[in-house]
C-alpha positions as CSV (number, residue, x, y, z in Angstrom):
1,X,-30.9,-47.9,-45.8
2,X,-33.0,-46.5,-42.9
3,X,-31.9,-42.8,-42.6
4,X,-31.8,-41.2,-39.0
5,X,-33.7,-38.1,-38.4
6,X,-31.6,-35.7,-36.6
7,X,-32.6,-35.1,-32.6
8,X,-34.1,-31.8,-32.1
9,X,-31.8,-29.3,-30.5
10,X,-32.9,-27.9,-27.4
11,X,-34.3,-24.6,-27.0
12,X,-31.8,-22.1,-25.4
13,X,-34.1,-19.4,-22.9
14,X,-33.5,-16.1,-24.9
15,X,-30.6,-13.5,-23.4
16,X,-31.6,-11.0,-21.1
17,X,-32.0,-7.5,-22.7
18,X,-30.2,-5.0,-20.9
19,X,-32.0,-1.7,-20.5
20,X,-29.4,1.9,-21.2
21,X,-30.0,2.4,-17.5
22,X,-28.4,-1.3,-16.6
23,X,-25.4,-0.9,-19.2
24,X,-24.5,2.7,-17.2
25,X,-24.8,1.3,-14.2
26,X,-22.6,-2.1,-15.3
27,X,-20.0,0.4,-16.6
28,X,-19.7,2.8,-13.8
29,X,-19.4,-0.1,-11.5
30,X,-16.4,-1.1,-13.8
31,X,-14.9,2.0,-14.0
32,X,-15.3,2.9,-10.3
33,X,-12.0,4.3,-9.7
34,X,-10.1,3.2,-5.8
35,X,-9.8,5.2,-3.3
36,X,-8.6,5.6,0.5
37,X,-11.2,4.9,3.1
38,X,-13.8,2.9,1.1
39,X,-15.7,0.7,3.3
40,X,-16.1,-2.5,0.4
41,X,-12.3,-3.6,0.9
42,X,-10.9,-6.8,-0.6
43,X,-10.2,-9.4,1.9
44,X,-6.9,-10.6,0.1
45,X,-4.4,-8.4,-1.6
46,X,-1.0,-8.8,-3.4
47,X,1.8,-6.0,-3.5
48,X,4.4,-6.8,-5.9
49,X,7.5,-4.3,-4.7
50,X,11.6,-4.4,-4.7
51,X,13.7,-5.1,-2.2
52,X,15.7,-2.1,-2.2
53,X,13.4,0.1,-0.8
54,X,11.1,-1.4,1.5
55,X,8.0,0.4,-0.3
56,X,5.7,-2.9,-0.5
57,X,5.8,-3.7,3.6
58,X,5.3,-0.1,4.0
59,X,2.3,0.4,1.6
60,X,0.8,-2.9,3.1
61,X,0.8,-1.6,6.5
62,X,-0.8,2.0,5.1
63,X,-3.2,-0.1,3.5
64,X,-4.2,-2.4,6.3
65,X,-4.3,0.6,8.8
66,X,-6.4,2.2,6.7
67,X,-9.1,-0.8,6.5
68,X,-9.0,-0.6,9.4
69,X,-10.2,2.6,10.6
70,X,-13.1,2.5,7.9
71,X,-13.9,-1.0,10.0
72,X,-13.8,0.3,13.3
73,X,-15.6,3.6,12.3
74,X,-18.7,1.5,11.1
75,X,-21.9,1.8,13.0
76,X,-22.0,-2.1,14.2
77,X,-22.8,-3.1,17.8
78,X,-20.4,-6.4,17.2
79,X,-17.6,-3.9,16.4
80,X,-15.6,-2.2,19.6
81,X,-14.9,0.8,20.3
82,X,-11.2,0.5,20.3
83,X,-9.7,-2.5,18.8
84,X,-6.6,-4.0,20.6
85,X,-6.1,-7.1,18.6
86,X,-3.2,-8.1,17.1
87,X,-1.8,-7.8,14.2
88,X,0.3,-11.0,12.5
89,X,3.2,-11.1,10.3
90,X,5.1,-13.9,8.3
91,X,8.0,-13.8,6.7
92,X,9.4,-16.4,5.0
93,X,13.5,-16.6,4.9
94,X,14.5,-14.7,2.1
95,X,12.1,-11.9,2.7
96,X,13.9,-11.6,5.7
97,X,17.5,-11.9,3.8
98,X,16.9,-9.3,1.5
99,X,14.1,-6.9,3.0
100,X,14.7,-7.1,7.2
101,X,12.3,-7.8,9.8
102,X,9.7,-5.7,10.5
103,X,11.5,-2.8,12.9
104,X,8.9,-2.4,15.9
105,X,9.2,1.3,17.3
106,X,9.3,2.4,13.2
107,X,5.5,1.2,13.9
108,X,2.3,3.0,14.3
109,X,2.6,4.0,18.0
110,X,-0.8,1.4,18.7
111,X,0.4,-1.6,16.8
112,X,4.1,-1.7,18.6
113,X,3.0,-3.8,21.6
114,X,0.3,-6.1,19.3
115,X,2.7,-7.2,16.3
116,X,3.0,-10.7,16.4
117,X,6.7,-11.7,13.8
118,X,7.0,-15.2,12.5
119,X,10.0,-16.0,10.7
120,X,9.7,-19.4,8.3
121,X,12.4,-21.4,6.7
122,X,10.5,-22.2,3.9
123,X,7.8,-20.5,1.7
124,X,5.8,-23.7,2.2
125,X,5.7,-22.7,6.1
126,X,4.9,-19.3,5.4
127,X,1.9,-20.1,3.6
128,X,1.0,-22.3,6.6
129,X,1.1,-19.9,9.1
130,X,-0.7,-17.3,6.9
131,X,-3.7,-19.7,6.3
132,X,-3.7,-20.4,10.0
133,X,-3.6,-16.7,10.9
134,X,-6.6,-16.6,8.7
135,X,-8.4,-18.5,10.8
136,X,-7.9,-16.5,14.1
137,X,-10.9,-14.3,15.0
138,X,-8.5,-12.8,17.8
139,X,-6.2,-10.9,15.0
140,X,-7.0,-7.4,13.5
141,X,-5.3,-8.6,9.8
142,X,-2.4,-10.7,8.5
143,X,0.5,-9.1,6.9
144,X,2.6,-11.0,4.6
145,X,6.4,-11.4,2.7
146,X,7.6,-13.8,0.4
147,X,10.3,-13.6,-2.1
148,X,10.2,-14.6,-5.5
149,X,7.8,-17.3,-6.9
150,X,8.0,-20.0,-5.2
151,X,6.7,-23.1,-6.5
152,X,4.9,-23.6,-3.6
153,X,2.6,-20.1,-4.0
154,X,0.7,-21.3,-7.3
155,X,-2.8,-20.7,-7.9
156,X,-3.9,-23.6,-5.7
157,X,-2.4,-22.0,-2.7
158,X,-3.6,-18.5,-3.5
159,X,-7.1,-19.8,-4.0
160,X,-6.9,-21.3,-0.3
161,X,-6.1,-18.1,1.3
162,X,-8.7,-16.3,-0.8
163,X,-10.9,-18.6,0.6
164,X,-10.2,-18.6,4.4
165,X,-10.0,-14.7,4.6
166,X,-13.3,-14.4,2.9
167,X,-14.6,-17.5,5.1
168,X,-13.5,-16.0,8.2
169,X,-13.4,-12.4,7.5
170,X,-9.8,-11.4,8.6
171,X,-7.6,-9.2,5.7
172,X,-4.4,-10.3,4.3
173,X,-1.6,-7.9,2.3
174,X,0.7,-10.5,0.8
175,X,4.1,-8.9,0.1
176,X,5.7,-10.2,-3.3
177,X,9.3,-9.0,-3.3
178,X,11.4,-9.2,-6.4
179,X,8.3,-11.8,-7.9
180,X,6.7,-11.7,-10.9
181,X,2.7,-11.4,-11.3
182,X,2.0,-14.6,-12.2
183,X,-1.8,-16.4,-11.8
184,X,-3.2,-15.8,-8.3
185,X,-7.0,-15.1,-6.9
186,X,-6.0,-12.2,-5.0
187,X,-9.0,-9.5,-5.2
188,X,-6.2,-6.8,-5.4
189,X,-3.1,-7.0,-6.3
190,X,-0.5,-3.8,-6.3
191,X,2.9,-2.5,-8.2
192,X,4.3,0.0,-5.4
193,X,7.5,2.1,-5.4
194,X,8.7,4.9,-3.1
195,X,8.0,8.4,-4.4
196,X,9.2,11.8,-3.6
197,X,8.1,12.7,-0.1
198,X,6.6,16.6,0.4
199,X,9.1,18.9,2.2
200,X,7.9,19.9,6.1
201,X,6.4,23.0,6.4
202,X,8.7,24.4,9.3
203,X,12.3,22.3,8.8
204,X,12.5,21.0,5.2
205,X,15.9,19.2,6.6
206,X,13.2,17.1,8.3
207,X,12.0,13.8,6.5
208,X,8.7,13.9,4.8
209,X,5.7,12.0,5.4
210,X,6.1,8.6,3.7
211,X,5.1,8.4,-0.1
212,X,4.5,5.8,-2.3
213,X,3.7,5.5,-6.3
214,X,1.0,2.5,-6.1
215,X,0.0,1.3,-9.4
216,X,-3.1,-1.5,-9.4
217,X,-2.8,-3.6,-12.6
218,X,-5.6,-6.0,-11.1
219,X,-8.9,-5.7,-9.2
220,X,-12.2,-7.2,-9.5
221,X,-14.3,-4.3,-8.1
222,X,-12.2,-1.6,-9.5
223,X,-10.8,0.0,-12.7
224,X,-6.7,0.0,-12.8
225,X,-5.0,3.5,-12.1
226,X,-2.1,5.0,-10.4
227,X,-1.9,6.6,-7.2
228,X,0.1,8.9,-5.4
229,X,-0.1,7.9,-1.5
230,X,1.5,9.2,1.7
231,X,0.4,8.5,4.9
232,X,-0.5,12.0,7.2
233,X,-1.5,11.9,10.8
234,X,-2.0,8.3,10.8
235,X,-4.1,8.2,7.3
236,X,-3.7,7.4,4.1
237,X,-4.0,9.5,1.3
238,X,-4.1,10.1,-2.6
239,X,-1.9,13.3,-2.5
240,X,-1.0,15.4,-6.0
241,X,2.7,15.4,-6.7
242,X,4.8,18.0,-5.7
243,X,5.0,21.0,-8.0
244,X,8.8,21.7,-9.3
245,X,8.9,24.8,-10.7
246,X,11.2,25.3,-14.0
247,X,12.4,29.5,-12.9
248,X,16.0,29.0,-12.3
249,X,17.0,29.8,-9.0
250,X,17.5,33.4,-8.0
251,X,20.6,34.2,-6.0
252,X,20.4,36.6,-2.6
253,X,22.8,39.1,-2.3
254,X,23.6,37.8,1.6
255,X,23.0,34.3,1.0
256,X,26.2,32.6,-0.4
257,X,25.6,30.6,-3.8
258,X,26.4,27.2,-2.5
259,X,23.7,27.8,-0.3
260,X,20.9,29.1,-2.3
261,X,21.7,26.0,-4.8
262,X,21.2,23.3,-2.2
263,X,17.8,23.1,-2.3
264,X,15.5,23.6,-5.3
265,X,12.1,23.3,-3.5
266,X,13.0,25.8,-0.6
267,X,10.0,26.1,2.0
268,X,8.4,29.2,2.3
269,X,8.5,29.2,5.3
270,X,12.6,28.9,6.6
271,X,14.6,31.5,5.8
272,X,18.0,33.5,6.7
273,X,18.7,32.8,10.7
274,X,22.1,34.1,10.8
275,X,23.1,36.7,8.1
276,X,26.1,35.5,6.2
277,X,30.0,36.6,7.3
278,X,31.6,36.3,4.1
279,X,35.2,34.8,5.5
280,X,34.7,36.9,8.5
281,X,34.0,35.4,11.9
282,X,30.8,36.1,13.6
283,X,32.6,38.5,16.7
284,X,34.1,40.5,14.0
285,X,30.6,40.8,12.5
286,X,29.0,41.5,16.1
287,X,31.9,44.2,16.5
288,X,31.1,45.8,13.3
């Protein structure tokens, strides 16, 4: 019995020794933490929101207004001066059902005449005309809704669009409403809910400036975090929560106690116009 002699195994090139000045610079590029107004954006994001509140179509548009400032504020002879393209946005039918259409004078006062609305039947035509809006040179970004998870949005068709915005440079925010995160190759991808606005300085009966509680679970650039991000004066940013203060609220003399109760964050700036009457009418005040 002739006995084989085993084949020699093949020599394996040694592993590269990392140096303590590699490792810290591997882990702070880990760890980087996301912020508004970085120039490196992702290319294709996912923002997984309800559809009570309207939070994920209004953190996307933040979010893609705010790339694209950083993009026009780069010092590139190709780039113009003021950019008038348009911007795109798909939805398919149920993301219209159970979140509305996009409402055009609630727009940034420069996108209202460049917003292009495409309503599909199906979430297989939505993807369509998001991959084709990928390939447009003439749009600013793509913005996109789709409800649930469709069978038609598996990892196949997120690869594609990963794909053709990175091929041909143009952004996509890809709404999720009511979906689960399930596999994608989004570069980004985003929990958002609506958070407590900050009262006006002058009329806190006014609405605030838009906030939103964006969590990102996902990112291959950036370590997960939470934000807190409201849009001022046209720009996104990561704004502390408002302070609540726990001293119970004091009670004026002259300001009936219904009225001093209404509001627990009171500005400091609004106070007493019209001293109170007490059951009498302002004449007999006037006359008094």
């Amino acid at each position: 019995m002739i006995k084989s002699e085993p084949l020699p195994r093949p020599e394996m090139p040694p592993f590269p020794r990392l140096s303590g000045v590699d490792v810290a610079a591997l882990s702070k590029q880990r760890e980087a933490r996301w912020r508004p107004r970085l120039v490196d954006q992702p290319l294709h994001s996912e923002i997984f929101a309800s559809a009570r509140d309207g939070s994920g179509a209004g953190l996307a548009l933040a979010l893609a207004r705010d790339a694209l400032a950083v993009a026009g504020a780069k010092e590139d002879a190709l780039v113009e001066a003021e950019d008038r393209r348009q911007l795109l946005w798909v939805q398919d039918k149920r993301a219209v059902q159970m979140n509305g259409r996009p409402y055009i004078h609630a727009l940034p006062e420069e996108w209202r005449e460049r917003v292009i609305c495409v309503e599909a039947g199906k979430p297989e035509n939505a993807l369509f005309a998001l991959e084709e809006g990928l390939k447009c040179r003439e749009l600013a970004c793509v913005i996109g809704e789709i409800a649930g998870n469709p069978r038609a949005l598996d990892f196949t068709a997120s690869r594609r669009l990963s794909l053709t915005a990175e091929k041909h440079g143009i952004a996509l925010w890809l709404v999720r409403i009511e979906a689960e995160a399930d596999l994608s190759s989004a570069r980004m991808r985003w929990r958002a809910r609506p958070a407590i606005s900050s009262e006006p300085r002058w009329n806190p009966a006014c609405p605030g400036a838009p906030a939103w509680q964006a969590e990102l679970f996902r990112a291959r650039s950036h370590a997960p975090g939470e934000w807190r991000l409201t849009s001022k004066d046209g720009r996104l940013c990561d704004d502390a929560p408002p302070k609540q203060s726990n001293r119970p609220l004091e009670h004026h003399p002259n300001v009936p106690l219904f009225l001093s109760q209404r509001s627990p964050h009171r500005s400091p700036h609004s106070g007493n116009l019209v001293r109170a009457t007490f059951g009498r009418s302002l004449a007999a005040v006037s006359r008094g």
